[in-house]
C-alpha positions as semicolon CSV with decimal commas, in nm:
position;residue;x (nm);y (nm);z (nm)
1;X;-5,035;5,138;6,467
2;X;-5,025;5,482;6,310
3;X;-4,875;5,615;6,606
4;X;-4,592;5,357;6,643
5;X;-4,536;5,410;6,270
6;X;-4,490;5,803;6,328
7;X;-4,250;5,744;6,633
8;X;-4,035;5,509;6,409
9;X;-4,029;5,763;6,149
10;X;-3,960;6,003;6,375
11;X;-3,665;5,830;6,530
12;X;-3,501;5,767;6,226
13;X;-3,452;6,124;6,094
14;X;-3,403;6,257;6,457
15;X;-3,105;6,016;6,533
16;X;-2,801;6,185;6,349
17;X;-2,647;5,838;6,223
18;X;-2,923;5,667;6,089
19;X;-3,105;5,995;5,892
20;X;-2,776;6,123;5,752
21;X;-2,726;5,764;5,646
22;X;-3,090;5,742;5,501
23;X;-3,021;6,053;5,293
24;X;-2,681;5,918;5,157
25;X;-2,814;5,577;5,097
26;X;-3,146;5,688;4,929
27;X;-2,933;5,889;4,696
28;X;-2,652;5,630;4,667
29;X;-2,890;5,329;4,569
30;X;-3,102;5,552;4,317
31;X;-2,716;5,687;4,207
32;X;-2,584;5,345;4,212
33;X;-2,888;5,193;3,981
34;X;-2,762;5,453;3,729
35;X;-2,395;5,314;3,847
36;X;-2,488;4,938;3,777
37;X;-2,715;5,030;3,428
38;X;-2,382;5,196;3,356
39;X;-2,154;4,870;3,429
40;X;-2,448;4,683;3,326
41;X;-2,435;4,837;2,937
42;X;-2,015;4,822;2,924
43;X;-2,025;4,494;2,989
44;X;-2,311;4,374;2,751
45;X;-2,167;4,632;2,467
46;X;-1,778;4,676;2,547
47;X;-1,590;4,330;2,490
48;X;-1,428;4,163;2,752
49;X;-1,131;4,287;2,645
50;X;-1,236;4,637;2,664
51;X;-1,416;4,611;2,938
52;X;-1,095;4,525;3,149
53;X;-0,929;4,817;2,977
54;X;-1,240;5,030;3,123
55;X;-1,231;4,864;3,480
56;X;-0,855;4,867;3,528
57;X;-0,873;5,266;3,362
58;X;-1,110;5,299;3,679
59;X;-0,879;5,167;3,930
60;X;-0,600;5,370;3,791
61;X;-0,788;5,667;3,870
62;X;-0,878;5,506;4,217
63;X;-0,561;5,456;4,281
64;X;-0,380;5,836;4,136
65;X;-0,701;5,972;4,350
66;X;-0,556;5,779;4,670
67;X;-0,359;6,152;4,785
68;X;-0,693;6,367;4,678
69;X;-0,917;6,148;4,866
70;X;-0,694;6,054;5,123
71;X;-0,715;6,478;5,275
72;X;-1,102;6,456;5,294
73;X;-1,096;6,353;5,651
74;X;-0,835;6,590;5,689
75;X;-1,102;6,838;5,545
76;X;-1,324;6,724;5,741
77;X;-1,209;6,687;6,104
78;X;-1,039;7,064;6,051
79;X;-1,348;7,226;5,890
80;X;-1,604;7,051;6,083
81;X;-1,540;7,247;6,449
82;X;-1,507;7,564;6,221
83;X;-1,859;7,540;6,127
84;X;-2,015;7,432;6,416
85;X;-1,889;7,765;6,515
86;X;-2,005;7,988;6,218
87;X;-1,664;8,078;6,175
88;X;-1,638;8,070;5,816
89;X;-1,352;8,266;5,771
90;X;-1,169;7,967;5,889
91;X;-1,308;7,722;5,658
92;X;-1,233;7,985;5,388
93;X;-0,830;8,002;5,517
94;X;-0,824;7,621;5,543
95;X;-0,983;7,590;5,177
96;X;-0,719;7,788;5,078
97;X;-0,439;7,612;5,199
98;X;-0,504;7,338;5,091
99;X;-0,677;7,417;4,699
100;X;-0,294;7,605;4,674
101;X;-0,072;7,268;4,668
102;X;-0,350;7,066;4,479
103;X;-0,378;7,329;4,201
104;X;-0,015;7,262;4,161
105;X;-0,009;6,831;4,200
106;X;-0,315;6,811;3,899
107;X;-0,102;7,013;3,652
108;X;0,207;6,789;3,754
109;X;0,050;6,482;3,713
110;X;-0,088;6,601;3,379
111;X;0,201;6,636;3,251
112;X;0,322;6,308;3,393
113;X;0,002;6,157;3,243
114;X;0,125;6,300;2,933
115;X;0,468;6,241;2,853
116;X;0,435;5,909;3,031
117;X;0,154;5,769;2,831
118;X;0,338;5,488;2,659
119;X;0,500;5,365;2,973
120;X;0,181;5,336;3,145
121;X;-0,008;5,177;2,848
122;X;0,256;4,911;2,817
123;X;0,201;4,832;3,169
124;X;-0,159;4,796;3,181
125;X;-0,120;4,679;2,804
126;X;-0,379;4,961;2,708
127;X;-0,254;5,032;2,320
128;X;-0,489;5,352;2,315
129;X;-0,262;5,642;2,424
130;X;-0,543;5,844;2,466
131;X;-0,700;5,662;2,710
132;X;-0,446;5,740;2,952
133;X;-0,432;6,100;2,870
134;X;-0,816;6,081;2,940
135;X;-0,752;5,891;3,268
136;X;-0,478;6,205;3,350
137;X;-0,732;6,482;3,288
138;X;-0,975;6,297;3,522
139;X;-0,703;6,260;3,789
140;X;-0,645;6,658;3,762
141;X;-0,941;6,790;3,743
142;X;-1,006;6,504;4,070
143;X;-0,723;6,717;4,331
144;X;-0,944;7,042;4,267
145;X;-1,288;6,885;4,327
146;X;-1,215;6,737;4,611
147;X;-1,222;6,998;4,795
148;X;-1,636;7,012;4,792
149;X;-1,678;6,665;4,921
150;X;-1,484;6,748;5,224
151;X;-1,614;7,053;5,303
152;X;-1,987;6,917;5,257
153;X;-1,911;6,606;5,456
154;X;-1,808;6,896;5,768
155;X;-2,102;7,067;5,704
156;X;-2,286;6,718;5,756
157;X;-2,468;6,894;5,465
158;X;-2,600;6,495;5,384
159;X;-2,879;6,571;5,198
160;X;-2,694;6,834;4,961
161;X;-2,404;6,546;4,908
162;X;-2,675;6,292;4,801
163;X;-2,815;6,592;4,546
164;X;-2,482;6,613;4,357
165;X;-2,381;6,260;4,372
166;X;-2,690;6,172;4,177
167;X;-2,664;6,397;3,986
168;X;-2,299;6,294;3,867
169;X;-2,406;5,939;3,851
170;X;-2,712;6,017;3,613
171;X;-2,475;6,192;3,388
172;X;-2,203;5,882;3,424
173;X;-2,518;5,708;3,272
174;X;-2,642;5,908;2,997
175;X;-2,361;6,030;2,840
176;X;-2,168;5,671;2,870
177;X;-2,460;5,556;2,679
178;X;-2,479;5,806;2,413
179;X;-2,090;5,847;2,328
180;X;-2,072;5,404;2,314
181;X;-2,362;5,433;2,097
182;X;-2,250;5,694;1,857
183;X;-1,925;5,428;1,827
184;X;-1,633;5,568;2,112
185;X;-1,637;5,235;2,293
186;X;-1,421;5,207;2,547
187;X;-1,275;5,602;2,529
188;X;-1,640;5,687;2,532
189;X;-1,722;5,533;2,871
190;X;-1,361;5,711;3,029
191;X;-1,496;6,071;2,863
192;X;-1,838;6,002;3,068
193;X;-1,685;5,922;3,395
194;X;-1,439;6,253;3,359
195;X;-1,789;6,424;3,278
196;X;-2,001;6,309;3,585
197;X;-1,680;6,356;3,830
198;X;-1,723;6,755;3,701
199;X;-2,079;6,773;3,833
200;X;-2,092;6,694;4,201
201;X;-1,742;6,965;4,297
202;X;-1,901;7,241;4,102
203;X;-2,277;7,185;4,260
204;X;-2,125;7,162;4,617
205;X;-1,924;7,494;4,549
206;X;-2,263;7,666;4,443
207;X;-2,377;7,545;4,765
208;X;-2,102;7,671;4,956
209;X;-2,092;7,983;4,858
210;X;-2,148;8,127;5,185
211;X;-1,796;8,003;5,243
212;X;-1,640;8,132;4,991
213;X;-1,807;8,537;5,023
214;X;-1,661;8,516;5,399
215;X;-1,413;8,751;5,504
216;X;-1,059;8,604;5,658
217;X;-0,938;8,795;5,949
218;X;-0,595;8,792;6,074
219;X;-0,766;8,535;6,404
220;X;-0,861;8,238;6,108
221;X;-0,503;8,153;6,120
222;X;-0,441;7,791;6,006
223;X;-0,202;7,577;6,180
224;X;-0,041;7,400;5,842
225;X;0,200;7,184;6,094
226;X;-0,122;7,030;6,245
227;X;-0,263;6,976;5,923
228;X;0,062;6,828;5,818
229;X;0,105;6,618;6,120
230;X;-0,283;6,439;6,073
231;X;-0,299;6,477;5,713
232;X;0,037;6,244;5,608
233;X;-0,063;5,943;5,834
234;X;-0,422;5,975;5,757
235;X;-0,347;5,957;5,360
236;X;-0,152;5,674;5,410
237;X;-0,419;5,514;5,535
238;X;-0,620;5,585;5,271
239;X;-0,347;5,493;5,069
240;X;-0,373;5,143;5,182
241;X;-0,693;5,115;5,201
242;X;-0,786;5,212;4,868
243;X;-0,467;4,972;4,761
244;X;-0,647;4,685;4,875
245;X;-0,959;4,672;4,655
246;X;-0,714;4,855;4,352
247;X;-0,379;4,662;4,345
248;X;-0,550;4,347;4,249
249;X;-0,740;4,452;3,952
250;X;-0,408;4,658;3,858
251;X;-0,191;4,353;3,900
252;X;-0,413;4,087;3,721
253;X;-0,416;4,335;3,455
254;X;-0,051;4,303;3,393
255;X;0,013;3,964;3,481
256;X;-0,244;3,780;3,301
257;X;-0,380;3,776;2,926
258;X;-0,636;4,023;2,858
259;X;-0,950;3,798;2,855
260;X;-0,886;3,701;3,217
261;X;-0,801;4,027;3,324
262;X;-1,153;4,091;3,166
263;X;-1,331;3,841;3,365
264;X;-1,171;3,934;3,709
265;X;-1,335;4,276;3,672
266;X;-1,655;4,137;3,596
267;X;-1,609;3,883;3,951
268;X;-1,473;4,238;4,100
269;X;-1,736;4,442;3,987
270;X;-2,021;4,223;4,112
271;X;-1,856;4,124;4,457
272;X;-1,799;4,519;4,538
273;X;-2,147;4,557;4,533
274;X;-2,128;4,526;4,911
275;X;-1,923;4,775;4,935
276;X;-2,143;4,998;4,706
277;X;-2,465;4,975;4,888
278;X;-2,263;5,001;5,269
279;X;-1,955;5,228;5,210
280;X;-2,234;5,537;5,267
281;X;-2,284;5,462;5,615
282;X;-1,844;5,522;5,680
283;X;-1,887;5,872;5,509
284;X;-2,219;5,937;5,757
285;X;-2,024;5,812;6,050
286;X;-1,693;6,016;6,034
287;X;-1,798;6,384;6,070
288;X;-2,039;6,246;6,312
289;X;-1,786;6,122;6,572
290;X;-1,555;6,415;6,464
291;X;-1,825;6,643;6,607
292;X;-1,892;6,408;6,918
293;X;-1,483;6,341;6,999
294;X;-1,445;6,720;7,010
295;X;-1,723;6,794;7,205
296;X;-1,592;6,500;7,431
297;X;-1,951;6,335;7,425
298;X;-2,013;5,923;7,340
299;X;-1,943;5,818;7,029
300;X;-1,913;5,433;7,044
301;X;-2,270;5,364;7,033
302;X;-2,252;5,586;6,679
303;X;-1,975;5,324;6,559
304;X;-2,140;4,986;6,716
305;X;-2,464;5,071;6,567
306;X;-2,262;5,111;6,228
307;X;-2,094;4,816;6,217
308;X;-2,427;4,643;6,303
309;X;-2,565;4,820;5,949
310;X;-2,255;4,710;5,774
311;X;-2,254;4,361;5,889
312;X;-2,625;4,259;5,841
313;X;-2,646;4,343;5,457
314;X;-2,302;4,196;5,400
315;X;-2,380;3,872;5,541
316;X;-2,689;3,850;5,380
317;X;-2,579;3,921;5,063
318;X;-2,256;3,695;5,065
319;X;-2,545;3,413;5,149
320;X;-2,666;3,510;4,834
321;X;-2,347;3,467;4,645
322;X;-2,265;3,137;4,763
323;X;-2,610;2,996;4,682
324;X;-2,641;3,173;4,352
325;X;-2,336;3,257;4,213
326;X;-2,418;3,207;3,803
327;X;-2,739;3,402;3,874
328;X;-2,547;3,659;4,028
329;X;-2,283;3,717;3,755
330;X;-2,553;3,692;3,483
331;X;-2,735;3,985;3,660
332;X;-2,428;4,232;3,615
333;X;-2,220;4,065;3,311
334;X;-2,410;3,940;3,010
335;X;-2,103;3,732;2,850
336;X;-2,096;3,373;2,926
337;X;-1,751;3,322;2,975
338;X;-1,771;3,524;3,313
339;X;-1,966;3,241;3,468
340;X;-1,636;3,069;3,460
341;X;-1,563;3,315;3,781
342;X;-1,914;3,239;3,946
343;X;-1,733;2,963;4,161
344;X;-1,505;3,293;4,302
345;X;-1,807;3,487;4,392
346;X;-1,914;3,374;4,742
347;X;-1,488;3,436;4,851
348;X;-1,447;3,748;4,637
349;X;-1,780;3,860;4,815
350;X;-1,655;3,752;5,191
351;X;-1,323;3,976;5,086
352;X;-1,534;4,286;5,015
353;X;-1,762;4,238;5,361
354;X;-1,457;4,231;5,530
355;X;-1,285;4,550;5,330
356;X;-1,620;4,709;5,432
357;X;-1,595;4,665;5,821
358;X;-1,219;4,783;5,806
359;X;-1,310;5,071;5,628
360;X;-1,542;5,150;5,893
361;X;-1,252;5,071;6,156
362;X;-1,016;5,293;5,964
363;X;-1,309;5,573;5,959
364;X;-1,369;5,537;6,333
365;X;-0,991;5,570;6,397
366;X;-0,913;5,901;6,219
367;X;-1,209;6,046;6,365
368;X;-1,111;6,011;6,694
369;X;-0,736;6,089;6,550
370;X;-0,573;5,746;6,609
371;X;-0,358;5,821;6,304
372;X;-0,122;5,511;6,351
373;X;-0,363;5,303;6,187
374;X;-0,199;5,359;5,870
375;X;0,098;5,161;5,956
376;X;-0,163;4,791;5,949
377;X;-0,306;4,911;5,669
378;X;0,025;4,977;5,442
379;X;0,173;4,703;5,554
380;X;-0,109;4,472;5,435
381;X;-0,134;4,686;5,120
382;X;0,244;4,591;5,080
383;X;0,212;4,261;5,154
384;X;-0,119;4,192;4,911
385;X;0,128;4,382;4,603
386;X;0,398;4,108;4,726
387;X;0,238;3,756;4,796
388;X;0,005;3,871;4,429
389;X;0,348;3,951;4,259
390;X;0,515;3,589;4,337
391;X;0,199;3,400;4,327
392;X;-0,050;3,480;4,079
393;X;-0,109;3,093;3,889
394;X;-0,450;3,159;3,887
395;X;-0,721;3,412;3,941
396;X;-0,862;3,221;4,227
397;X;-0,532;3,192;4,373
398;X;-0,555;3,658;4,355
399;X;-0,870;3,584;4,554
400;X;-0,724;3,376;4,823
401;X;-0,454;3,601;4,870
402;X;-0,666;3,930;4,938
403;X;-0,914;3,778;5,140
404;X;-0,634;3,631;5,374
405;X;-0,444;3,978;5,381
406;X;-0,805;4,150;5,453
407;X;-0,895;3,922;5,722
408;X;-0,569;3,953;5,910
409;X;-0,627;4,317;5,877
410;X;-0,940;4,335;6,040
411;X;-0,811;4,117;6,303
412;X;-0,539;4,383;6,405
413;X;-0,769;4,671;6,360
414;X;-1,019;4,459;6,600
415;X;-0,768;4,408;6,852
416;X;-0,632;4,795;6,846
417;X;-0,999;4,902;6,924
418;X;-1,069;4,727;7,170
419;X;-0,715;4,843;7,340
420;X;-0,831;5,207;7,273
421;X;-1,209;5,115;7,393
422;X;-1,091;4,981;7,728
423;X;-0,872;5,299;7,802
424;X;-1,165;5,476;7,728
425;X;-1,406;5,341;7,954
426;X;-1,075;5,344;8,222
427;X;-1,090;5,717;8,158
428;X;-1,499;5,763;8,213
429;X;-1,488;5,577;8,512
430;X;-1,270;5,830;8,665
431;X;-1,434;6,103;8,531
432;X;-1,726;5,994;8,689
433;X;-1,597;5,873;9,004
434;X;-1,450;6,244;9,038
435;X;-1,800;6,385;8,963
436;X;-1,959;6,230;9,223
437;X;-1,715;6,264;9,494
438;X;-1,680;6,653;9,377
């Protein structure tokens, strides 16, 4: 028995999917129990009011972020056949590049922050100016972080990346706690999340140092047309991918009275919960097949045995949501009154399972630089901001409406793969066939 335990162990932290995902997940569920005590003590200490001022201050950021986050796999797929070449010098040109346009988007959007502050308030109806000043100063200090993530994620540096992610989420934690408790409420819990978002870019820059001592020599030139011509399309994806989970909570937020708005972020908050525990095994998977697509080796089997993770947990824990839904929402949200949601939960959580399998689709895509799977993915974006726009009666009626765009989605994005898979295996075939007769 020992024995078959040892080659089980041993499997799992030889096979490159499933031990880089073991690292991120074991850091992500210790980091996302500090997460849920976090959104556990808002929402039994913030009022529903202000706790929909905190969750739609969160997707704000999200969505402001879309452009940072959107050039990680731009980081990534660029950076990642740099280092598997110890060229350094490379990484350090591309670093540059890129940190030189971002240094100048935070302090614009600053100052658009800024002077903009009552406009965006009145939108979101959040009275407290400086709550949106907060939210700016995260969303600047977010474009020169970002950097650290990407480069990491090339470095398949896993281990490092589940390090400083803990880390940040521990300090989301314990400083949320202490600045609610000494009586900042709401601006309290927005100073802690600008706090633990500083902790993760600055450990992963230690880390890299090696990087950043390198020497650049006239041969690490950087092709900025390249990055240009992967980097727009692959943002936009982002950009409507990250729309999907963000317009909602952005949109109920303006349409409807605060006290609902409150009680679709705590139906939100618990259904993404699927998301939280499988959107680790996407950020494995990427530099992964990078590495694999430009080596020319296999990489389906990578991407079939990551939906399979994805799709187990999220079935099993939409189960869960349909047969318990009060005991669910009591779990995350103390307040009674977002019970009145519970009936929501087992659609809101179907919606999120699905979100998760296209962001795996999405992830699979750019790695293998099928960059026209942004145009889907906006349009859907475009079309959930629409259809929510016109028909928003109820909150179950916001529900309906993603989970219809979402499934459509991953309908299209099923249908493109398996157009790309089959032109694949076309391709191998003749490969092979020319091996053997050669």
């Amino acid at each position: 028995m020992s024995k078959k335990i040892r080659h089980l162990w041993d499997y799992l932290f030889r096979h490159e999917l499933l031990a880089g995902t073991i690292y991120i997940i074991a850091g992500s569920l210790i980091g996302n129990i500090f997460i849920f005590l976090f959104s556990l003590f808002m929402g039994r200490n913030l009022t529903v009011e202000g706790f929909g001022v905190l969750t739609s201050a969160v997707s704000l950021i999200s969505l402001m972020t879309i452009p940072a986050g959107s050039i990680t796999p731009t980081i990534v797929s660029f950076a990642g056949s740099h280092f598997a070449k110890g060229d350094y010098g490379s990484v350090k040109a591309l670093f540059i590049k890129i940190m030189k346009p971002f240094l100048a988007i935070s302090v614009f959007l600053f100052f658009c922050f800024f002077i903009f502050a009552g406009y965006i308030g009145d939108f979101f109806r959040i009275t407290d100016r400086s709550i949106i000043v907060i939210v700016g100063i995260i969303v600047a200090f977010t474009y020169v972080g970002i950097m650290s993530t990407g480069l990491l994620q090339a470095k398949l540096a896993f281990k490092y990346i589940s390090f400083s992610t803990l880390a940040g989420n521990i300090a989301k934690f314990v400083f949320g706690v202490g600045f609610v408790f000494l009586g900042f409420a709401v601006k309290g819990a927005i100073w802690a999340i600008f706090i633990s978002g500083l902790i993760p870019p600055i450990l992963g820059f230690i880390y890299l140092k090696s990087v950043f001592i390198s020497k650049i020599n006239k041969e690490n030139k950087i092709n900025f047309k390249s990055i240009i011509s992967y980097g727009v399309p692959s943002s936009l994806a982002m950009l409507g991918m990250t729309s999907l989970i963000s317009a909602d909570i952005l949109l109920v937020k303006h349409f409807f009275d605060p006290l609902q708005a409150g009680i679709y972020s705590g139906l939100s908050l618990v259904g993404k919960i699927i998301y939280f525990l499988t959107a680790p095994i996407g950020s494995v998977m990427f530099p992964l097949i990078v590495k694999k697509h430009a080596k020319n080796e296999d990489y389906n089997n990578i991407f079939k045995m990551a939906i399979a993770m994805v799709l187990v947990p999220s079935i099993l824990i939409c189960v869960f949501y349909f047969l318990y839904p009060d005991f669910s929402m009591s779990i995350v949200v103390k307040n009674e009154i977002y019970k009145s949601a519970a009936n929501m939960l087992g659609l809101y959580g179907i919606f999120i399972a699905i979100y998760s399998l296209i962001a795996l689709f999405v992830y699979y895509f750019l790695s293998i630089k099928k960059t026209k799977v942004c145009i889907p993915l906006i349009l859907a974006a475009i079309i959930q901001l629409i259809l929510i726009t016109f028909y928003h009666n109820s909150l179950s009626t916001i529900v309906f409406i993603s989970l219809f765009v979402a499934l459509i989605l991953l309908v299209t994005l099923i249908v493109y793969y398996l157009k790309i898979y089959r032109e694949y295996k076309e391709i191998s075939n003749k490969q092979a066939v020319i091996g053997v007769t050669g």
